[in-house]
C-alpha positions as CSV (number, residue, x, y, z in Angstrom):
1,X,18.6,-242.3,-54.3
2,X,15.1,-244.0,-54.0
3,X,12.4,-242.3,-55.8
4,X,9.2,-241.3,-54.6
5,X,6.2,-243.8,-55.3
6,X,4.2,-242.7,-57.7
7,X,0.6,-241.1,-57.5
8,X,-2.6,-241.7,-59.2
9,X,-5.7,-240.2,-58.8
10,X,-7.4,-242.2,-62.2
11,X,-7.4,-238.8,-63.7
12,X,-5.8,-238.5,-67.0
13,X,-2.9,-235.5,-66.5
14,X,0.7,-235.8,-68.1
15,X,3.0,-237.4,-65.9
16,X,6.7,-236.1,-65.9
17,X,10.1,-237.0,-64.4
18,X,12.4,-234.8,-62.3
19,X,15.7,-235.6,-61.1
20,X,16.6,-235.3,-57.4
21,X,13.8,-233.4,-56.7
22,X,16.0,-234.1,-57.7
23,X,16.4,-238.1,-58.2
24,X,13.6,-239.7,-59.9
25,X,9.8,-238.8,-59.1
26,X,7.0,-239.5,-60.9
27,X,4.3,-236.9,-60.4
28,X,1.2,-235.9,-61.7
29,X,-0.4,-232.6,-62.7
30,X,-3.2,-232.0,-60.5
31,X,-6.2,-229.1,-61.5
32,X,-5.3,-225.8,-60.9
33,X,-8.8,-225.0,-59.8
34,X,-8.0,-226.7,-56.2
35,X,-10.8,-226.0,-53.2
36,X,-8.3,-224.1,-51.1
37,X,-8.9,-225.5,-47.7
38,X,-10.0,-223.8,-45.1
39,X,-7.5,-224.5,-42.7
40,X,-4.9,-222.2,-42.3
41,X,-1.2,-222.3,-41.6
42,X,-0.8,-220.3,-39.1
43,X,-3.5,-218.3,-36.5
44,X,-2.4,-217.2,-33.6
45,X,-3.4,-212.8,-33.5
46,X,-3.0,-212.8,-37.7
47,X,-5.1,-212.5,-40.3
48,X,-5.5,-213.4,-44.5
49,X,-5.0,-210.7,-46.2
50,X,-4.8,-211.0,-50.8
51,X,-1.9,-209.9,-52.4
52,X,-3.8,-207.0,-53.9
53,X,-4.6,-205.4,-50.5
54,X,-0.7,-205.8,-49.4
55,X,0.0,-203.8,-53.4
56,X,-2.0,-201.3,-53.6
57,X,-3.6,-200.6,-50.0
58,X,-0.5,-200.6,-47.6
59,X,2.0,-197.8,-48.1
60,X,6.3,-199.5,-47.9
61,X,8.0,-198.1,-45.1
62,X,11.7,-196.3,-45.9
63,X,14.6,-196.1,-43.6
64,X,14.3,-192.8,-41.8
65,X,17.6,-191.3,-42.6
66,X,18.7,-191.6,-45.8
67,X,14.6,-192.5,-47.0
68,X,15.9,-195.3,-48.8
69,X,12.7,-198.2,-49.3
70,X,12.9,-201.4,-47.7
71,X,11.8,-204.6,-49.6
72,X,8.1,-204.5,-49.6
73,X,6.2,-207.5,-48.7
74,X,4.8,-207.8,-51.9
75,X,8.4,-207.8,-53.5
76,X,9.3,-210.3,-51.5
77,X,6.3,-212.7,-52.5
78,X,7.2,-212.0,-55.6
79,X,10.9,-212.9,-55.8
80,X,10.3,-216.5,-53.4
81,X,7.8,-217.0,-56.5
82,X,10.4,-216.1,-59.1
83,X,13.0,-218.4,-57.4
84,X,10.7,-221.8,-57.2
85,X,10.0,-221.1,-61.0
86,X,12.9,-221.2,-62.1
87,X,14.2,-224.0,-60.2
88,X,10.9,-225.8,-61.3
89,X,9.9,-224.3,-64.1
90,X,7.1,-226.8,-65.2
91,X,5.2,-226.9,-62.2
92,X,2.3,-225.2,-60.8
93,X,2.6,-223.0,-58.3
94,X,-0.4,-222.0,-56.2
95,X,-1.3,-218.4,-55.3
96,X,0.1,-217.4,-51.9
97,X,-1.7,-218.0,-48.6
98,X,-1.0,-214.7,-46.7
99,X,-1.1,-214.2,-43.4
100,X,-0.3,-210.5,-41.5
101,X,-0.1,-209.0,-37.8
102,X,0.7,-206.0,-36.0
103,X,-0.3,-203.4,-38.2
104,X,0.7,-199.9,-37.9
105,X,-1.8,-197.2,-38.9
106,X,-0.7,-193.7,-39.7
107,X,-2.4,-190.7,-41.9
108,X,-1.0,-188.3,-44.5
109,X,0.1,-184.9,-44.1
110,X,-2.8,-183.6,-45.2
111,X,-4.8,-185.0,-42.4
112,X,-2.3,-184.1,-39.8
113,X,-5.1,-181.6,-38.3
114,X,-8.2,-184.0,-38.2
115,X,-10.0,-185.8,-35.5
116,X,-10.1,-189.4,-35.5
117,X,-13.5,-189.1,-36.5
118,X,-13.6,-186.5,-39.2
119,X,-10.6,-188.7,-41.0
120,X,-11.5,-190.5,-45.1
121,X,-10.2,-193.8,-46.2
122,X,-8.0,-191.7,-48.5
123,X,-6.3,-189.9,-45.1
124,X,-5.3,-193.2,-43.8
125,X,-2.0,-194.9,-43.9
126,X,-0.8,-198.5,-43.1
127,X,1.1,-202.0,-43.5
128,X,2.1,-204.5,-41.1
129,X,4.6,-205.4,-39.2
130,X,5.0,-208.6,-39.8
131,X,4.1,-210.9,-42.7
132,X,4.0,-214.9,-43.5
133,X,3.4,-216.8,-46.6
134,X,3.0,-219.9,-48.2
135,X,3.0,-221.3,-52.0
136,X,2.1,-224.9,-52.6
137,X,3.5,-227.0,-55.6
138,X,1.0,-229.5,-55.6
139,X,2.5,-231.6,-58.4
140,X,5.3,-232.6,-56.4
141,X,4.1,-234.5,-52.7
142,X,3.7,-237.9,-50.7
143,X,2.0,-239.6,-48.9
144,X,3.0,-240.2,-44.7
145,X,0.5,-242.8,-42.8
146,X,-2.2,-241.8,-44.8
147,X,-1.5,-237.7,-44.9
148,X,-0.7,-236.4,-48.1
149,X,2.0,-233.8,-47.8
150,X,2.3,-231.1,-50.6
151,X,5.9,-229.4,-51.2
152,X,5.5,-225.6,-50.2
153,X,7.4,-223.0,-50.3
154,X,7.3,-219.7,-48.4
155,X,8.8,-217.4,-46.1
156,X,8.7,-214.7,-43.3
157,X,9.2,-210.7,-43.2
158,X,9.3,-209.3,-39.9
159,X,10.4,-205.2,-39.8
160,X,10.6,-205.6,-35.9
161,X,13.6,-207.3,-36.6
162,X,14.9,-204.1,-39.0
163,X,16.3,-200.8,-37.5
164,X,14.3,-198.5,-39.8
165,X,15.8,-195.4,-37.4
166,X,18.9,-196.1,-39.1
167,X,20.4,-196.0,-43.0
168,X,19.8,-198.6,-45.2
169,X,21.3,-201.9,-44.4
170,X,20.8,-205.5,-45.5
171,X,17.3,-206.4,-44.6
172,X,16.5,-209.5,-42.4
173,X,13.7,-212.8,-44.5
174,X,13.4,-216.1,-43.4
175,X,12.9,-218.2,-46.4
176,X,11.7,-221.8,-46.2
177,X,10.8,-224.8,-48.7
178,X,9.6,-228.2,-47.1
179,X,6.1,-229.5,-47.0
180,X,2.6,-228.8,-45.6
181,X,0.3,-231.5,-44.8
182,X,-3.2,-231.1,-46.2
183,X,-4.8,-233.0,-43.3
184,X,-4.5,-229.8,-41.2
185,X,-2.4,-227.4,-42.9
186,X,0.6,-227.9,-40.6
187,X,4.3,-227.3,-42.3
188,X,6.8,-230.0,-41.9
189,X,10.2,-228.0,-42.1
190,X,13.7,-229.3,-41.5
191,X,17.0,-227.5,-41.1
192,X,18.3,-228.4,-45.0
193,X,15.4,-226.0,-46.2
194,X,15.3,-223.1,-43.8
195,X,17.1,-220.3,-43.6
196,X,16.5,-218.2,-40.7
197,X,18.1,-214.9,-41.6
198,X,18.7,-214.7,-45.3
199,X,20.4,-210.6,-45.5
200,X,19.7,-209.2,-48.7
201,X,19.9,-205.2,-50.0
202,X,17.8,-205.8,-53.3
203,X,15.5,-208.2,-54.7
204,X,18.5,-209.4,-56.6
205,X,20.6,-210.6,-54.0
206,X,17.2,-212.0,-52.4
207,X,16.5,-213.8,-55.3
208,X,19.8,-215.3,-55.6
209,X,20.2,-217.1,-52.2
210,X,16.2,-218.2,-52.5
211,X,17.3,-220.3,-55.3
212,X,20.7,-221.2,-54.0
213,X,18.1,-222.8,-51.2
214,X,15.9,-224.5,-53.2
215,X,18.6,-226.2,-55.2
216,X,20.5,-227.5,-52.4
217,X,17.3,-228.9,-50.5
218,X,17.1,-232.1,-50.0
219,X,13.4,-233.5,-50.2
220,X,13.9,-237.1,-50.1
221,X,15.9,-236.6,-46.8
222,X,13.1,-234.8,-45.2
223,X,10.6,-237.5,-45.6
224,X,13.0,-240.2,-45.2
225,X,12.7,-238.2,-41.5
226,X,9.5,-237.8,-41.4
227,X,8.4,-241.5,-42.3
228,X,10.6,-242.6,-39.6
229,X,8.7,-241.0,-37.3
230,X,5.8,-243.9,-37.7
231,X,8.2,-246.6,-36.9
232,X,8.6,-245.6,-33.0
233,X,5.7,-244.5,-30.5
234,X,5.7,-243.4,-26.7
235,X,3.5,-245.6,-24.3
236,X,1.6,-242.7,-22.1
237,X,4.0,-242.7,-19.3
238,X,6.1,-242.2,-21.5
239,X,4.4,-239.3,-23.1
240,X,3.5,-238.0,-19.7
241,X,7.4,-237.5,-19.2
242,X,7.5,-235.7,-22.1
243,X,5.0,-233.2,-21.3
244,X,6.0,-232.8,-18.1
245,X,9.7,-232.3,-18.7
246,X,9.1,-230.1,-21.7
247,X,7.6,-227.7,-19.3
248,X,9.9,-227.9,-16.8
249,X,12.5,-227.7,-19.0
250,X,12.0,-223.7,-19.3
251,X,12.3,-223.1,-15.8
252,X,15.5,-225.1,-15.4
253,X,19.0,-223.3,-14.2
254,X,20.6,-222.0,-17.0
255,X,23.3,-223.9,-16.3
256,X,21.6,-227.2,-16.9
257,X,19.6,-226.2,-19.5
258,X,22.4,-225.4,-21.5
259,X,23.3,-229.0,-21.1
260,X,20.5,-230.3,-22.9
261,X,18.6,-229.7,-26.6
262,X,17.2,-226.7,-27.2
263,X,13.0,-226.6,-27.0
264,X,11.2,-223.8,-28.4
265,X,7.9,-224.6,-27.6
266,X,6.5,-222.8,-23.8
267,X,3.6,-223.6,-21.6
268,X,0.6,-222.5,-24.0
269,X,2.1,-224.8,-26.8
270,X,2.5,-227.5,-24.8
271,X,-1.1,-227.3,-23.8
272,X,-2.4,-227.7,-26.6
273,X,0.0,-231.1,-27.2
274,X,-1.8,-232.5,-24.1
275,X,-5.3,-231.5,-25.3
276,X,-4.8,-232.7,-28.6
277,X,-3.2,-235.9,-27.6
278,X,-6.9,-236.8,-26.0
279,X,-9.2,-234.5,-28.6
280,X,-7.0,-234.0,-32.0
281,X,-9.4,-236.6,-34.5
282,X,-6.1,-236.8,-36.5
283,X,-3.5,-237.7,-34.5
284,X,-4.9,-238.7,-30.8
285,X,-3.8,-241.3,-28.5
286,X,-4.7,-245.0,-29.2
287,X,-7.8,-245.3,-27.1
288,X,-6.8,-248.6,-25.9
289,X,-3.5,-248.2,-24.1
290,X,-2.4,-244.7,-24.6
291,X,0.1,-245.0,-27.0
292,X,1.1,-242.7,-29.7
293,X,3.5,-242.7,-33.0
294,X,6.0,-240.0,-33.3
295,X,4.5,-238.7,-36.6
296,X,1.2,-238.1,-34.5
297,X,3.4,-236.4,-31.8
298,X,5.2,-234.4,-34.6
299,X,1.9,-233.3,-35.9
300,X,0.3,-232.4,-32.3
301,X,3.2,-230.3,-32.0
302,X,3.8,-228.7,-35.5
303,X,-0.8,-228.3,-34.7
304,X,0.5,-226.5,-31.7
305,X,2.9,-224.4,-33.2
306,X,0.1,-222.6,-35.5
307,X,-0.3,-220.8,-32.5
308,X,2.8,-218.6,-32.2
309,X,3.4,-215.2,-33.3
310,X,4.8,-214.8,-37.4
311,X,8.2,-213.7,-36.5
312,X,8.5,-217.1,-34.2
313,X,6.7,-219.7,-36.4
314,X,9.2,-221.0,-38.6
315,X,11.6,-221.3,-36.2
316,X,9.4,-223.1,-33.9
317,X,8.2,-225.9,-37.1
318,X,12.0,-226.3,-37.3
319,X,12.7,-226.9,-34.2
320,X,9.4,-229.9,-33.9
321,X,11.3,-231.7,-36.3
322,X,14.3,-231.6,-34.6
323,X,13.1,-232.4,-31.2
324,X,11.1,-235.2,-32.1
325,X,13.7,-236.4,-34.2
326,X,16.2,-236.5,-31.1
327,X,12.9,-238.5,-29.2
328,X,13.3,-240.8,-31.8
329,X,16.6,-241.1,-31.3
330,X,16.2,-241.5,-27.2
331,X,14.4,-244.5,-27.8
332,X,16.7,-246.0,-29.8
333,X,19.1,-245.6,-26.7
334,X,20.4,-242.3,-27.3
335,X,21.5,-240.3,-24.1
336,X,20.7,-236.8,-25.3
337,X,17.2,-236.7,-25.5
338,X,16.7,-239.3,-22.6
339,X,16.0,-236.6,-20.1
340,X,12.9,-235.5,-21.8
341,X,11.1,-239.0,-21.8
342,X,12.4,-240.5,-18.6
């Protein structure tokens, strides 16, 4: 397998080699004491919240009939953490970029009688519903026409998708490793490092399958994809059609929609796309005649995608890769995707 090209920054670090990561790179150590960059992964209705807030501020809810606890958020951050350590253990692994929504209040028996008003810090309850993060290994990236791209790991807890009426059951993550771009903090994710509902009743088991994932991805397959995406662009008819149909698309029959790829991304995604493709200073239109690459299209998308709610997100970056991947594909002569660009 082709190794990634090396990296220099004229900054004297040790330099190591990995296999697969698995076949050959040469990386660099980069300083721990990173700017984190304002930019953040996702938006949409959350907010960054520190891990020490999630710890000791937010109470873990239980199942309700046998009051057995679920996973806490803060477990799971852990574990994801544990897992990339030990399938590389000698790199660095940034803090986690948190990001939360939907949060429940409550207040504790003791202030069952109290008016909103009249109620302390102390007589409050809460956590959130749902809860994403991300951990960079900034040792380990590339570069794609001119955007570095970091390897990150991360993952999803959503208790919407958790019965916690019921007993105790296997509890519902999405777990993900792939890369973020550090142009504008959007994640690059593919299907051979996603799982979208990884089951687990401990942190054992959910440690377990977080490694089996990291193990079996493939990084060098990803950005073979995603460098392809430079070679082939849309003219703006072309990307017209795409707009246009991607729209339509949800308000086809079922009938016919089943007939073609499946695209996750609605109406308030995709218009964003067409805002961007005039306004985005990254990855706009060539002013000229209108055209654009696929990697800019990828990244107007995956731009777009920062916008959905947490429990969505990850299977919405997925889903960009795919889809554009198939556009690629429709240029090429491909039937599948044709419908979307013609």
């Amino acid at each position: 397998m082709e190794a990634l090209q090396v990296r220099f920054n004229q900054v004297d670090y040790p330099v190591r080699t990995y296999r697969n990561y698995e076949e050959a790179q040469v990386i660099e150590m980069l300083p721990q004491n990173q700017v984190k960059n304002p930019l953040q992964f996702i938006e949409s209705n959350t907010k960054e919240v520190d891990f020490y807030h999630l710890k000791n501020e937010c109470v873990i809810p239980v199942f309700s009939k046998d009051n057995e606890v679920t996973i806490s958020h803060t477990n799971f951050i852990e574990t994801v953490h544990e897992a990339i350590t030990r399938v590389l253990p000698n790199e660095y692994i940034s803090s986690a970029d948190i990001r939360v929504s939907h949060l429940i209040k409550g207040r504790t028996p003791e202030a069952l009688h109290k008016s909103v008003n009249e109620l302390l810090d102390k007589d409050r309850t809460l956590y959130y519903e749902r809860m994403a993060f991300v951990m960079e290994i900034p040792s380990i990236y590339e570069t794609i026409e001119g955007n570095q791209l970091n390897l990150t790991v991360g993952g999803v807890r959503a208790y919407n998708y958790e019965n916690l009426f019921s007993k105790k059951v296997p509890e519902k993550f999405k777990v993900f490793i792939g890369f973020k771009n550090l142009v504008c903090c959007n994640m690059c994710i593919s299907t051979n490092g996603y799982v979208s509902e990884l089951k687990a009743m401990d942190c054992q088991q959910l440690l377990a399958q977080s490694v089996d994932l990291f193990q079996r991805y493939n990084a060098m397959e990803q950005l073979q994809l995603l460098s392809s995406f430079g070679h082939y662009s849309l003219t703006e008819h072309q990307f017209a059609q795409l707009v246009g149909k991607t729209r339509l698309y949800q308000c086809l029959p079922q009938k016919q929609k089943k007939m073609l790829p499946v695209m996750d991304f609605g109406d308030g995604q995709m218009n964003l796309v067409a805002r961007n493709y005039y306004q985005d200073d990254a990855f706009c239109r060539n002013p000229h005649d209108g055209s654009i690459n696929l990697w800019k299209v990828y990244n107007l998308f995956t731009e777009a995608n920062k916008n959905s709610y947490i429990d969505t997100f990850l299977d919405r970056s997925v889903n960009a890769t795919n889809f554009l991947n198939g556009i690629s594909w429709a240029l090429q002569g491909n039937p599948e995707y044709q419908w979307f660009i013609n």
